[in-house]
N, CA, C and O atoms as a printed pandas DataFrame, in Angstrom:
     atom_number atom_name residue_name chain_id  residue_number  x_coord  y_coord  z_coord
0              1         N          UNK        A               1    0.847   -1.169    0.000
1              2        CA          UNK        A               1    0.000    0.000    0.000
2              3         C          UNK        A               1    0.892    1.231    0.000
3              4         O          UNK        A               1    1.829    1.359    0.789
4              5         N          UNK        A               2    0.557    2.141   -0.928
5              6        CA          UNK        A               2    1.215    3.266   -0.963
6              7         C          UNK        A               2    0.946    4.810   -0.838
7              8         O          UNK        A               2    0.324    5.431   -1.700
8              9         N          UNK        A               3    1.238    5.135   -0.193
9             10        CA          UNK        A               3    0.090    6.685    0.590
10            11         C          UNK        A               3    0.845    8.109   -0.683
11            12         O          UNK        A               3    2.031    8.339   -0.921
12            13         N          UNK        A               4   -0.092    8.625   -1.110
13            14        CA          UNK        A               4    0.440    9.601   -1.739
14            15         C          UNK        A               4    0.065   10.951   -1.185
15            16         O          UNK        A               4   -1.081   11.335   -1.417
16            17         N          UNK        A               5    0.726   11.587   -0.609
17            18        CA          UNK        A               5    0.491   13.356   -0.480
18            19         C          UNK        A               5    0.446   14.236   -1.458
19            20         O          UNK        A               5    1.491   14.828   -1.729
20            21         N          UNK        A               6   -0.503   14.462   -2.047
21            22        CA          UNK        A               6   -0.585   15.783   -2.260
22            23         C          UNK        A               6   -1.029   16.947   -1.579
23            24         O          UNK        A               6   -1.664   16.950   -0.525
24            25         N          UNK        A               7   -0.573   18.176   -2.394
25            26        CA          UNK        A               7   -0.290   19.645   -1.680
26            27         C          UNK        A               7   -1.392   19.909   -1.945
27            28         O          UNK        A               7   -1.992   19.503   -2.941
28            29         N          UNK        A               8   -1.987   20.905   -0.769
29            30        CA          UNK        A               8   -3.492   21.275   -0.550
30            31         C          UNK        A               8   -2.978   22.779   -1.201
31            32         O          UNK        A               8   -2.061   23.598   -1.149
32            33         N          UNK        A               9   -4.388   22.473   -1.898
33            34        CA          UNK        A               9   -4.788   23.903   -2.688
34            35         C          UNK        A               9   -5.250   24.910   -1.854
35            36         O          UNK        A               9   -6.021   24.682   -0.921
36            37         N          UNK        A              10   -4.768   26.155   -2.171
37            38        CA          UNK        A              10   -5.197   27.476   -1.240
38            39         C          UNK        A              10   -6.464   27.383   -1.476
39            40         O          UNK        A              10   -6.927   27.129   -2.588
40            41         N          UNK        A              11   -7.404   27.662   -0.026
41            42        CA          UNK        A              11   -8.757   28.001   -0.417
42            43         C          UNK        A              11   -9.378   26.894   -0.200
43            44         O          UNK        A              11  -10.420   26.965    0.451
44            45         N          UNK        A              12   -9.008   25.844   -0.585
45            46        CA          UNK        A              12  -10.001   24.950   -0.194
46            47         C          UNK        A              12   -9.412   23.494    0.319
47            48         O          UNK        A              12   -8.614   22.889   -0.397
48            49         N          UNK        A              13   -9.802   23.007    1.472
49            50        CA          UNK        A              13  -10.024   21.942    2.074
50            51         C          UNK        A              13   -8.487   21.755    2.944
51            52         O          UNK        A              13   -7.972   20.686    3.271
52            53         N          UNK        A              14   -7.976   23.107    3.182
53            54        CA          UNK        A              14   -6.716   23.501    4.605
54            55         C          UNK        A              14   -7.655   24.327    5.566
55            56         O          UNK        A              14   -8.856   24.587    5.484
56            57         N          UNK        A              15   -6.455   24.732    6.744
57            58        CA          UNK        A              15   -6.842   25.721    7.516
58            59         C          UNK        A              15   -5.823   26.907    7.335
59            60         O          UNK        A              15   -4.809   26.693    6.671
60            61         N          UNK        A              16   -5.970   27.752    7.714
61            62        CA          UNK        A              16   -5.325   29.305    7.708
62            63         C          UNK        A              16   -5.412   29.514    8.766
63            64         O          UNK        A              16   -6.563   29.602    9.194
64            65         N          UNK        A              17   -4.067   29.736    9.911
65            66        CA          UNK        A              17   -4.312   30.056   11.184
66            67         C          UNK        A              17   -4.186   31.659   11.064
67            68         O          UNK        A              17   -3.093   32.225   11.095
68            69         N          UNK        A              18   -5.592   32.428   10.905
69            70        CA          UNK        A              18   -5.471   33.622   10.904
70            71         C          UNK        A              18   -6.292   34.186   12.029
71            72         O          UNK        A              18   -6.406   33.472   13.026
72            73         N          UNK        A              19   -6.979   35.558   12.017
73            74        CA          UNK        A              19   -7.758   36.091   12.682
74            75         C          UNK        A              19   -8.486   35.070   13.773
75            76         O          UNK        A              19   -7.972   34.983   14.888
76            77         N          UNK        A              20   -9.452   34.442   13.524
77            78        CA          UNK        A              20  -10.468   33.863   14.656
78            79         C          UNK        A              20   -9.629   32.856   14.912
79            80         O          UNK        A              20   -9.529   32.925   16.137
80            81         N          UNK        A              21   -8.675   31.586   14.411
81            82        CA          UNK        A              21   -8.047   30.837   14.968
82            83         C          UNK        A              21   -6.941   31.207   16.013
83            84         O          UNK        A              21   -6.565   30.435   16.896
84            85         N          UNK        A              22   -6.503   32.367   15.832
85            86        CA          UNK        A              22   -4.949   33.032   16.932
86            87         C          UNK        A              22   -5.957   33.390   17.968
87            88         O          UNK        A              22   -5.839   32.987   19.125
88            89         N          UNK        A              23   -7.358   34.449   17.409
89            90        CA          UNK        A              23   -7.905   34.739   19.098
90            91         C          UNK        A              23   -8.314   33.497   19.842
91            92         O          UNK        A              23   -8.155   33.556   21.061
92            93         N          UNK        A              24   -8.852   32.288   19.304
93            94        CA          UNK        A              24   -8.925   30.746   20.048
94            95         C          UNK        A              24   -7.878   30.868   20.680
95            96         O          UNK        A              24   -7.861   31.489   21.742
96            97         N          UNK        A              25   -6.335   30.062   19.938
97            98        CA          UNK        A              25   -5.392   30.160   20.675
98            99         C          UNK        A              25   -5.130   30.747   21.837
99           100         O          UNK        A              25   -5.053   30.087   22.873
100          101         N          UNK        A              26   -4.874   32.759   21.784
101          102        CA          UNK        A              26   -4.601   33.058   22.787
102          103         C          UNK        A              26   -5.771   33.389   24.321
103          104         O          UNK        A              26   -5.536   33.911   25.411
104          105         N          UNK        A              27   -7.233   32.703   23.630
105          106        CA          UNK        A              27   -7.331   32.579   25.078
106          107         C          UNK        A              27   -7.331   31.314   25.268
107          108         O          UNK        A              27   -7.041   31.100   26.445
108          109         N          UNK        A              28   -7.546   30.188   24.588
109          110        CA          UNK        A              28   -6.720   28.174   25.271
110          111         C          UNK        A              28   -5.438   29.015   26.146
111          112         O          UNK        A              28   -5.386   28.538   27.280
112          113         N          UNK        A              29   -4.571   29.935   25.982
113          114        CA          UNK        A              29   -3.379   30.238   26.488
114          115         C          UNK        A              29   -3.726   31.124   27.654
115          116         O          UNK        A              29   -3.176   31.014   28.750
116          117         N          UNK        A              30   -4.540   31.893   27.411
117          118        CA          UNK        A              30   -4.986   32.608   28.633
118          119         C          UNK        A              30   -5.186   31.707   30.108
119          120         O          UNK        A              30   -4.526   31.831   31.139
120          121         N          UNK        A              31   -6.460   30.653   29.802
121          122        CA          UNK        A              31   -6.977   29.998   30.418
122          123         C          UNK        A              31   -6.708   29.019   31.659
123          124         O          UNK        A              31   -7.085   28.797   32.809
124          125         N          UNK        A              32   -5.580   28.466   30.423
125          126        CA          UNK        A              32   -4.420   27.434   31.308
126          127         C          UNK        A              32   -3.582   28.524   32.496
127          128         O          UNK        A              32   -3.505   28.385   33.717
128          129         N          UNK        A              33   -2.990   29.669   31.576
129          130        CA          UNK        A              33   -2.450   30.176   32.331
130          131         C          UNK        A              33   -2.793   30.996   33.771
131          132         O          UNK        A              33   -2.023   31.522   34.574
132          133         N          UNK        A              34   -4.264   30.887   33.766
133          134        CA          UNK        A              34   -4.789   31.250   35.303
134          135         C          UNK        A              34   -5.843   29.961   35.851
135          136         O          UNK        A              34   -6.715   30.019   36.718
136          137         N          UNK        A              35   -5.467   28.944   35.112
137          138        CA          UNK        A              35   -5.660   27.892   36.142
138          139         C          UNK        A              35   -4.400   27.367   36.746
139          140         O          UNK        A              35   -4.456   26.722   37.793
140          141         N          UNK        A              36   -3.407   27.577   36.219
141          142        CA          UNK        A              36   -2.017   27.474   36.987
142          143         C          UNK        A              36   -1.675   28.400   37.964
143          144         O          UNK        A              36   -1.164   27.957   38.992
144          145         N          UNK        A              37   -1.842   29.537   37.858
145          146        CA          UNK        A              37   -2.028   30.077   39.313
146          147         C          UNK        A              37   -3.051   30.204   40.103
147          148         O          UNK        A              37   -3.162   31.082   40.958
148          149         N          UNK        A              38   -3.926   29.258   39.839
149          150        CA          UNK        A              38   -5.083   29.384   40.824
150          151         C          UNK        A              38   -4.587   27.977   41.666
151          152         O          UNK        A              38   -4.554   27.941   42.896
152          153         N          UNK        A              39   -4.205   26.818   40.786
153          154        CA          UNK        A              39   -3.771   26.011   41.659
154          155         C          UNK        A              39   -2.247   26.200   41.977
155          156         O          UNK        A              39   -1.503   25.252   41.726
156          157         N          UNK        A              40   -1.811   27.162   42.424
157          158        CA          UNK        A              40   -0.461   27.504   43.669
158          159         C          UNK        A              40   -1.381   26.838   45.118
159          160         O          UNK        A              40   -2.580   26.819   45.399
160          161         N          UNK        A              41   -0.314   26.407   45.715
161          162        CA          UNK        A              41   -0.235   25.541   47.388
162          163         C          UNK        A              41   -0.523   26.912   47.978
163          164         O          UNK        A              41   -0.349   27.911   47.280
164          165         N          UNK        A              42   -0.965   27.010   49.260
165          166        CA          UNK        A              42   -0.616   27.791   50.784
166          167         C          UNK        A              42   -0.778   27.572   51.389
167          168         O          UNK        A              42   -1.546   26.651   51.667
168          169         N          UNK        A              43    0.038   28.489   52.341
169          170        CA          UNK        A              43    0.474   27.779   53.717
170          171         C          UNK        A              43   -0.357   28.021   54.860
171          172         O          UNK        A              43   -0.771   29.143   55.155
172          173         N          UNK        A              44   -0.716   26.500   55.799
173          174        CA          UNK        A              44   -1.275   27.087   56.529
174          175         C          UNK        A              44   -1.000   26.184   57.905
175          176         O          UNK        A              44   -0.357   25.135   57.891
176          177         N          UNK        A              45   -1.527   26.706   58.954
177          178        CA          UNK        A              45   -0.372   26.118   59.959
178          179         C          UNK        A              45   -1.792   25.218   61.098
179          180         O          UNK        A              45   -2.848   25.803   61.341
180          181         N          UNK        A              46   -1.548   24.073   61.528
181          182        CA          UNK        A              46   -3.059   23.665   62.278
182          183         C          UNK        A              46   -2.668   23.786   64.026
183          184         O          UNK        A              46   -1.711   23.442   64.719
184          185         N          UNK        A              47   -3.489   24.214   64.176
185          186        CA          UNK        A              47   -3.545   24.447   65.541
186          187         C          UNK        A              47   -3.553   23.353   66.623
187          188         O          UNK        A              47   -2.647   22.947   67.350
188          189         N          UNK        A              48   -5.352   22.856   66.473
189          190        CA          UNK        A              48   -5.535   21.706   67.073
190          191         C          UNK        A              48   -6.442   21.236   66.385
191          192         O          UNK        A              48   -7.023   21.971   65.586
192          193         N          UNK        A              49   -6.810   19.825   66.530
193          194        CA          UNK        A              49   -7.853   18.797   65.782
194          195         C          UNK        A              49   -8.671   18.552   67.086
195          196         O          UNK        A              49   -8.371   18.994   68.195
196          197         N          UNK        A              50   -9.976   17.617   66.718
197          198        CA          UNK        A              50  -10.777   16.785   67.717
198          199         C          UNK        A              50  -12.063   16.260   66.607
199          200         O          UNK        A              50  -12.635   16.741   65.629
200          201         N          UNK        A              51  -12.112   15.179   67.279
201          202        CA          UNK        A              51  -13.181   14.100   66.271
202          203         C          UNK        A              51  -14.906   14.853   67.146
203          204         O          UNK        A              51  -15.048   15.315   68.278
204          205         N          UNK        A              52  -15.347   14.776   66.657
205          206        CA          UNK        A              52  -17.057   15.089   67.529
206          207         C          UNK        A              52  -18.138   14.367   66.440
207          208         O          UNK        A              52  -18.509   14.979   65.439
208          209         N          UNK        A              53  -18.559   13.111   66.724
209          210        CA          UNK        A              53  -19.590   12.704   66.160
210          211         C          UNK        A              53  -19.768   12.606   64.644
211          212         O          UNK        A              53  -20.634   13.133   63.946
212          213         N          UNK        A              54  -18.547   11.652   64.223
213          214        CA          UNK        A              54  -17.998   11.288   63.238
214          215         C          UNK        A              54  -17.439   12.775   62.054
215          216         O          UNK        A              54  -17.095   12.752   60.872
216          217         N          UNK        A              55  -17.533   13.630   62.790
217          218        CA          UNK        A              55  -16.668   15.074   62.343
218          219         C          UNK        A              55  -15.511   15.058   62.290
219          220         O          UNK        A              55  -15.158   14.253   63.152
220          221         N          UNK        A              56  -14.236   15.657   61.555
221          222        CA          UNK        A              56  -12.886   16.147   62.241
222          223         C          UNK        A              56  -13.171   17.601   62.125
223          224         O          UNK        A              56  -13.874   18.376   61.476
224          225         N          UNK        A              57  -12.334   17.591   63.015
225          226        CA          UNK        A              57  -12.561   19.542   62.753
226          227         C          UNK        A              57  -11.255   20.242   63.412
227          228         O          UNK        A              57  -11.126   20.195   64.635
228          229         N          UNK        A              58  -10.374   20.831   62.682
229          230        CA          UNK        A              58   -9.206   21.282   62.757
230          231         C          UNK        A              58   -8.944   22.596   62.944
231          232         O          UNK        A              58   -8.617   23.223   61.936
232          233         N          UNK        A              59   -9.018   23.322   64.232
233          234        CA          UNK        A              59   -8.878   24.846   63.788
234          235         C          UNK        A              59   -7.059   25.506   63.368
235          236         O          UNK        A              59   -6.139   25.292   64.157
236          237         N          UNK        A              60   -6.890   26.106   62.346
237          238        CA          UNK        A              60   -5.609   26.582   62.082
238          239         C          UNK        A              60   -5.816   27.962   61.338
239          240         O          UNK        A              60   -6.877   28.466   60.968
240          241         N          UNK        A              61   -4.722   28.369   61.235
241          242        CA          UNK        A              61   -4.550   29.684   61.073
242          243         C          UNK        A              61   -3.906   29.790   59.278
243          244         O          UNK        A              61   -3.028   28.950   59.081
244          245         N          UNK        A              62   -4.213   30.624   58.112
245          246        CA          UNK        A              62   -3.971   31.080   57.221
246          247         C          UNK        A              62   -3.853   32.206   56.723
247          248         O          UNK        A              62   -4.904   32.606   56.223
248          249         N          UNK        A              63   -2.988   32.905   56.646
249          250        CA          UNK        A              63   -2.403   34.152   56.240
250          251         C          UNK        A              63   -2.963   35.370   57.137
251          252         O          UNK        A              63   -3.332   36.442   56.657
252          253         N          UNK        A              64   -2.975   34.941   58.979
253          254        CA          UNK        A              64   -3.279   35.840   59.679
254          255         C          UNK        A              64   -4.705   35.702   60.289
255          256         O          UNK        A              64   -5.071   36.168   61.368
256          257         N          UNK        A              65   -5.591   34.833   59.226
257          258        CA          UNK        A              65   -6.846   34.694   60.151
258          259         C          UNK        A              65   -7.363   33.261   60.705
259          260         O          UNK        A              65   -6.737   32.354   60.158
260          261         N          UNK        A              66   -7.891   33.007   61.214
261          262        CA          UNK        A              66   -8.656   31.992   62.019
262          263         C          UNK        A              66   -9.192   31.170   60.852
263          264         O          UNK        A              66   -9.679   31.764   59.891
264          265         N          UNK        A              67   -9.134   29.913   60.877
265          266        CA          UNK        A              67  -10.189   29.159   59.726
266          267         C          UNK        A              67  -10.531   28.171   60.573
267          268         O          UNK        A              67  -10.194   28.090   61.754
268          269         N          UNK        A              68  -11.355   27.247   59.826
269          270        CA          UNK        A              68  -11.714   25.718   60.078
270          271         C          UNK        A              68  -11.683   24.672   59.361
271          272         O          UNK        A              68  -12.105   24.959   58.240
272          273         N          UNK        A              69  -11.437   23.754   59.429
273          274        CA          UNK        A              69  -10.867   22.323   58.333
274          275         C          UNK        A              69  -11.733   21.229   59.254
275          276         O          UNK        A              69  -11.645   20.891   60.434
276          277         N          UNK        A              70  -12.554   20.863   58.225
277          278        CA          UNK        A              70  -14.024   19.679   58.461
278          279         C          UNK        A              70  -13.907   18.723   57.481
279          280         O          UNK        A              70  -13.683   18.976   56.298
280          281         N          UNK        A              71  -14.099   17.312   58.089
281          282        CA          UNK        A              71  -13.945   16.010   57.298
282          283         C          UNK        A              71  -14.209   15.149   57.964
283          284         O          UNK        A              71  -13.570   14.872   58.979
284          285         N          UNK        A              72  -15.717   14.200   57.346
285          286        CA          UNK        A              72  -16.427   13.568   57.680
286          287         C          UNK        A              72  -15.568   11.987   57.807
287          288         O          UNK        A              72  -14.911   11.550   56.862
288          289         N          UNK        A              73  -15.724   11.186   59.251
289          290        CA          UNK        A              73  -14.594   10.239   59.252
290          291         C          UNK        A              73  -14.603    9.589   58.414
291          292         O          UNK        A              73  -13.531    9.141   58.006
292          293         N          UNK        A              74  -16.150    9.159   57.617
293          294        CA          UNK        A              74  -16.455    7.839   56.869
294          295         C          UNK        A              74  -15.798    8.259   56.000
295          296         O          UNK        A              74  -14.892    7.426   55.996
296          297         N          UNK        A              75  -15.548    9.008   55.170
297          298        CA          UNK        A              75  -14.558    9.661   54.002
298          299         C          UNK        A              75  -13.039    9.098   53.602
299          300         O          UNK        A              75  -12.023    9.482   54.182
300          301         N          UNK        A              76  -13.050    7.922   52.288
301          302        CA          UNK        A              76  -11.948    7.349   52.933
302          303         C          UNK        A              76  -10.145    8.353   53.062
303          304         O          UNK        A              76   -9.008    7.925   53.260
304          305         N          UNK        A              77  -10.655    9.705   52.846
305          306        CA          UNK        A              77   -9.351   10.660   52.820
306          307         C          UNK        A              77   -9.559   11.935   53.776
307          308         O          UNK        A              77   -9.214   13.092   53.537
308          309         N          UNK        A              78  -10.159   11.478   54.831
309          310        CA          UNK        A              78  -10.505   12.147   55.990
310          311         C          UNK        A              78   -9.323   11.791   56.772
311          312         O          UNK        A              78   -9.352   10.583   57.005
312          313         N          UNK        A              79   -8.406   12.300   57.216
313          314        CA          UNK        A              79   -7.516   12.219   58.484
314          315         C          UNK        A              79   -7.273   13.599   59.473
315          316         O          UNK        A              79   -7.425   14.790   59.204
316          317         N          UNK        A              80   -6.862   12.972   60.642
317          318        CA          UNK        A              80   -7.205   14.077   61.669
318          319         C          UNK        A              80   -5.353   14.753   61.731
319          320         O          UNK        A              80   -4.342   14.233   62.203
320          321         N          UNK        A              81   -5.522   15.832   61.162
321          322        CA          UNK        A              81   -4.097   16.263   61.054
322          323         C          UNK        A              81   -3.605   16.573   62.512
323          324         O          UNK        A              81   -4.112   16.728   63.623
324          325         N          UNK        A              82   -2.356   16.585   61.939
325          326        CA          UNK        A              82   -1.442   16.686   63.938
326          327         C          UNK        A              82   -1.346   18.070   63.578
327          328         O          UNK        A              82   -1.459   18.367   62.389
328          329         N          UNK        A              83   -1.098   19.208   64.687
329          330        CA          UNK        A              83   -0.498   20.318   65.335
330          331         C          UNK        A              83    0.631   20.838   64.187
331          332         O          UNK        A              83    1.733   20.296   64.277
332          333         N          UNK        A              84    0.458   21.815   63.142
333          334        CA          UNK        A              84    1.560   22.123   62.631
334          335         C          UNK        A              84    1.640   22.824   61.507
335          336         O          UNK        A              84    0.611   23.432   61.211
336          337         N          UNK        A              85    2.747   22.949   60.631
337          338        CA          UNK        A              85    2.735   23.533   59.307
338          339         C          UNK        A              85    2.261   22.469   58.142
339          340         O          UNK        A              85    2.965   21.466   58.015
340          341         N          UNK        A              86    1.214   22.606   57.357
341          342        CA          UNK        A              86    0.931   22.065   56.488
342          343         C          UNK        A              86    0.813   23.414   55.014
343          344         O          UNK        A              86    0.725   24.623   55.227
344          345         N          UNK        A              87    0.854   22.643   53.345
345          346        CA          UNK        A              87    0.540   23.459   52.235
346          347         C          UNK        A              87   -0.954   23.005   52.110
347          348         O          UNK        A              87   -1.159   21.880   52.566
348          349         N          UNK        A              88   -2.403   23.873   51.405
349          350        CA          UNK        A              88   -3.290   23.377   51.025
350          351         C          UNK        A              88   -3.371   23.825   49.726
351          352         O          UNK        A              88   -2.830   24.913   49.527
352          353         N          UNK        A              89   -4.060   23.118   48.495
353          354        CA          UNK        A              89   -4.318   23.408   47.339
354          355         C          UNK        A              89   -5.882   23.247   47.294
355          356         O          UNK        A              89   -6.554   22.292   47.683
356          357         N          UNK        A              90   -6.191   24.153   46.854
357          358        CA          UNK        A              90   -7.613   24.662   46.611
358          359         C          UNK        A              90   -8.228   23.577   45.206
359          360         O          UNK        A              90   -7.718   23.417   44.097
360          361         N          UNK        A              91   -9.251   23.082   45.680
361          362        CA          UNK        A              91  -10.026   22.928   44.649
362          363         C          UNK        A              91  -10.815   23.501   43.579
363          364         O          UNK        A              91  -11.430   24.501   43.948
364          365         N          UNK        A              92  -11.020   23.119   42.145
365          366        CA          UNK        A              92  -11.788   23.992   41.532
366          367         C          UNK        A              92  -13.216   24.328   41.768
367          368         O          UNK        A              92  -13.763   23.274   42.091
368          369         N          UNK        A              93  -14.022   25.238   41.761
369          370        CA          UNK        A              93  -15.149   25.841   42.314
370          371         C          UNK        A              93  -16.003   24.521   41.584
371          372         O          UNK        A              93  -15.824   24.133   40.430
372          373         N          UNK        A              94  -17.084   23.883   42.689
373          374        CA          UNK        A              94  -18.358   23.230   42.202
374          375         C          UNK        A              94  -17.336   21.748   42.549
375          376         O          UNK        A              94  -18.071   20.878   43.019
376          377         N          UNK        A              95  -16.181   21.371   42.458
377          378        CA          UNK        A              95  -15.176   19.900   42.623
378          379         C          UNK        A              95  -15.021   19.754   44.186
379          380         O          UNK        A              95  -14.904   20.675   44.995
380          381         N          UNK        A              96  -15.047   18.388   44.438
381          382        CA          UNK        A              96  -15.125   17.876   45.658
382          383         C          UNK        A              96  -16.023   17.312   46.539
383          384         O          UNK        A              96  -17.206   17.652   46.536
384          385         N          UNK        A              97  -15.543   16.416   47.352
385          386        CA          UNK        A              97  -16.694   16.319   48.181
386          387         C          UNK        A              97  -17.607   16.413   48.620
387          388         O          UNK        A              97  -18.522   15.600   48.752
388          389         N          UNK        A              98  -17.479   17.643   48.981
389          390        CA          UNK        A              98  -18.017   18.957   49.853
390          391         C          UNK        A              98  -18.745   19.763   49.522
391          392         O          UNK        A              98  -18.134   20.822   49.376
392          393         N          UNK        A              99  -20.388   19.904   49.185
393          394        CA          UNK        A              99  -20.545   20.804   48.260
394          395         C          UNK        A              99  -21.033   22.102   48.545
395          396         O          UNK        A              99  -21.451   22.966   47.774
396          397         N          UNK        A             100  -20.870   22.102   50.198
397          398        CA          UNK        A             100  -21.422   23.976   50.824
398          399         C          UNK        A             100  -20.382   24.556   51.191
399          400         O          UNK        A             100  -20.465   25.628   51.790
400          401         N          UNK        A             101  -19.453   24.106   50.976
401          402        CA          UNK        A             101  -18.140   25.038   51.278
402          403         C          UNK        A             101  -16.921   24.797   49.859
403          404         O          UNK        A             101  -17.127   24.126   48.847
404          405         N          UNK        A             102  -15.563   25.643   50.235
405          406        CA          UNK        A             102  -14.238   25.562   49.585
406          407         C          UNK        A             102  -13.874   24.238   49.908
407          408         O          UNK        A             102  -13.851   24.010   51.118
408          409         N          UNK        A             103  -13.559   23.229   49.101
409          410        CA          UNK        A             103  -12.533   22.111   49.421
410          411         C          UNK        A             103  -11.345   22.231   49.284
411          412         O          UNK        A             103  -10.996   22.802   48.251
412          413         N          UNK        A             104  -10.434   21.835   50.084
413          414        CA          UNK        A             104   -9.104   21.865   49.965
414          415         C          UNK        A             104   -8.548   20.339   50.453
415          416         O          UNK        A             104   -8.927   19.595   51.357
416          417         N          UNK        A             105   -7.548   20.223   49.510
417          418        CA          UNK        A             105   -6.638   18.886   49.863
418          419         C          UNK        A             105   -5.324   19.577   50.496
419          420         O          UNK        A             105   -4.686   20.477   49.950
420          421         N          UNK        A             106   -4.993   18.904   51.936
421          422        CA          UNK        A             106   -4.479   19.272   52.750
422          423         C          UNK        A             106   -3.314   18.295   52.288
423          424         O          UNK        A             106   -3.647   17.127   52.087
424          425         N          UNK        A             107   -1.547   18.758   52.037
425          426        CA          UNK        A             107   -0.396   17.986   52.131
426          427         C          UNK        A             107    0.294   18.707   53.236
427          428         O          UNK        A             107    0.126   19.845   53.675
428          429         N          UNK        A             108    1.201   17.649   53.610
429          430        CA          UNK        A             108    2.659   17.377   55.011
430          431         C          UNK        A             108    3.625   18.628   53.909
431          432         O          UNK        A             108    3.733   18.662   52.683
432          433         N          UNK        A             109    4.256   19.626   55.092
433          434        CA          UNK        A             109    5.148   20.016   54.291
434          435         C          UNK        A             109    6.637   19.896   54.545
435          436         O          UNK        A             109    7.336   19.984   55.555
436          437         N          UNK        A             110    6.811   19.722   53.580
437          438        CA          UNK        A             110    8.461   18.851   53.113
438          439         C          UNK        A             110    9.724   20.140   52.894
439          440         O          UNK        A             110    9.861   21.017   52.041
440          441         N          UNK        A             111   10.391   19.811   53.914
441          442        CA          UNK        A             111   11.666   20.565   53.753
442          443         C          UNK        A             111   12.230   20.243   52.177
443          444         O          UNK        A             111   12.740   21.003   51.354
444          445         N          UNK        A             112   11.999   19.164   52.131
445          446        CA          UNK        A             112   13.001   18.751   50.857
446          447         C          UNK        A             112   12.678   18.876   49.416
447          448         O          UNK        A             112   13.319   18.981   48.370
448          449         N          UNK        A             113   10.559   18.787   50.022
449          450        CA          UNK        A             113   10.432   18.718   48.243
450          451         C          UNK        A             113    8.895   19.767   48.815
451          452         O          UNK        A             113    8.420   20.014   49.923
452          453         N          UNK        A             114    8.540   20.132   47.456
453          454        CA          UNK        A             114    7.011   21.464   47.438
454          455         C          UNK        A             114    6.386   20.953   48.560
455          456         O          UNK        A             114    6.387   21.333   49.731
456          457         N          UNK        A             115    5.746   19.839   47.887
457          458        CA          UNK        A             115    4.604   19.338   48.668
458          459         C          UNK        A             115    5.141   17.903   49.307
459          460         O          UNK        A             115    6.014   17.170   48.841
460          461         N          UNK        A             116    4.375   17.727   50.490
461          462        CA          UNK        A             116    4.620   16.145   50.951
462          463         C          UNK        A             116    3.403   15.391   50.762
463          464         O          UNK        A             116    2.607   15.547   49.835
464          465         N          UNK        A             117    3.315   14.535   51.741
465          466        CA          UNK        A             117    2.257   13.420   51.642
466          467         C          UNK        A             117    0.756   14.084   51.788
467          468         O          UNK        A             117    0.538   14.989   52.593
468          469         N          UNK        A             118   -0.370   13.471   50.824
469          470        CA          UNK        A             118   -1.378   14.397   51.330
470          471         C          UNK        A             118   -2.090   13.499   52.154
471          472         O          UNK        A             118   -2.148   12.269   52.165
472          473         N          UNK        A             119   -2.789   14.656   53.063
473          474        CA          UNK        A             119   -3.033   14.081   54.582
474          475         C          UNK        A             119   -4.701   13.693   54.051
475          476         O          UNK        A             119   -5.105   12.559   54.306
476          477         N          UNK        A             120   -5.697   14.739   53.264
477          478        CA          UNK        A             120   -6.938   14.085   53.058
478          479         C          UNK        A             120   -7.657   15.643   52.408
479          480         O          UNK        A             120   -7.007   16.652   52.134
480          481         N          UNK        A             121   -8.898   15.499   52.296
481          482        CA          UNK        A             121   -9.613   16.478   51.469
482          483         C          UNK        A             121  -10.587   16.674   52.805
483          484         O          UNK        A             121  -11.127   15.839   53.531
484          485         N          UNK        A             122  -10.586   18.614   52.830
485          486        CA          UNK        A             122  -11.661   19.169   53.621
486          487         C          UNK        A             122  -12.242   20.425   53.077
487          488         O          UNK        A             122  -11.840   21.229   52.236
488          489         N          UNK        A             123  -13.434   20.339   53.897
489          490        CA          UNK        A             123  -14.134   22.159   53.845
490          491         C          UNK        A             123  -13.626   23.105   54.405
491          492         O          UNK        A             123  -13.756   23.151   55.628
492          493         N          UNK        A             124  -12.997   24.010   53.829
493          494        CA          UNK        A             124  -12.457   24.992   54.506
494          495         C          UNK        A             124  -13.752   26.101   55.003
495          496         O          UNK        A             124  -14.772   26.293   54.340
496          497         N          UNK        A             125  -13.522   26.569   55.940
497          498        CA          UNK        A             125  -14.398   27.783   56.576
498          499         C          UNK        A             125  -13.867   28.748   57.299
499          500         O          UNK        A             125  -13.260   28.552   58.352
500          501         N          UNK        A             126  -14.057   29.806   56.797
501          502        CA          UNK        A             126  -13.644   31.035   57.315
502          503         C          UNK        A             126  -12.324   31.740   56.481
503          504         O          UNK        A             126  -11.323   32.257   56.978
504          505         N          UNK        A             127  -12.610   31.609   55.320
505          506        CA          UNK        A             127  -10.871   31.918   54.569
506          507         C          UNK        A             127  -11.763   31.778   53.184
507          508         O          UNK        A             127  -11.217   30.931   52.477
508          509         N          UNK        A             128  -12.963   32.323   52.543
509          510        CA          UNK        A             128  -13.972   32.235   51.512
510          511         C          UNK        A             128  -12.513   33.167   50.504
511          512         O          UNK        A             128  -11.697   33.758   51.211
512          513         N          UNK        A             129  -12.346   33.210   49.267
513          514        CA          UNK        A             129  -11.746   33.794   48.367
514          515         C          UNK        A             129  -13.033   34.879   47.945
515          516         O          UNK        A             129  -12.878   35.699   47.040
């Protein structure tokens, strides 16, 4: 079997990346590029945990104010974080679990590398964007 190419005639049956195809492009380029900084890590530090009636509930502190971190035990990525510095990455709006609050997946943070182990997925409260 032998494949033959021929050269496409101007005008008909190519594309022309002109006008309406570059404005596509540059917003596909836009797009990505502020979903990449929407998912940046931050830092946030946990105070204390306690289980109450198959709840976790973690109060810690983020960029100066008070929050709350909630995760239902049955959840199999519910864990009760220890006392400390952790990164959280925000979920995209309407994704997650959780559907009356911000979800965030909570990781261990690693001297050595960005992110460490992730500890589990919660509702954040009190820290609304």
């Amino acid at each position: 079997m032998k494949f033959v190419v021929k050269p496409a005639r101007r005008g008909r049956n190519c594309l022309h990346f002109g006008g309406a195809w570059t404005a596509v492009f540059g917003a596909l380029v836009l797009s990505l590029s502020i979903s990449l900084v929407a998912s940046e890590k931050e830092a946030i530090t946990v105070k204390s945990s306690s289980v109450n009636k198959g709840v976790v509930s973690a109060n810690a502190e983020m960029q100066g104010k008070v929050v709350q971190l909630l995760c239902y035990t049955s959840a199999p990525d519910c864990q009760i974080p220890k006392d400390g510095d952790y990164l959280l990455l925000r979920a995209p709006s309407g994704k997650g679990r959780y559907m009356d609050c911000p979800n965030i997946d909570l990781y261990e943070k690693s001297a050595f590398r960005k992110q460490g182990k992730k500890i589990g997925e919660y509702c954040l409260l009190g820290n609304e964007p």
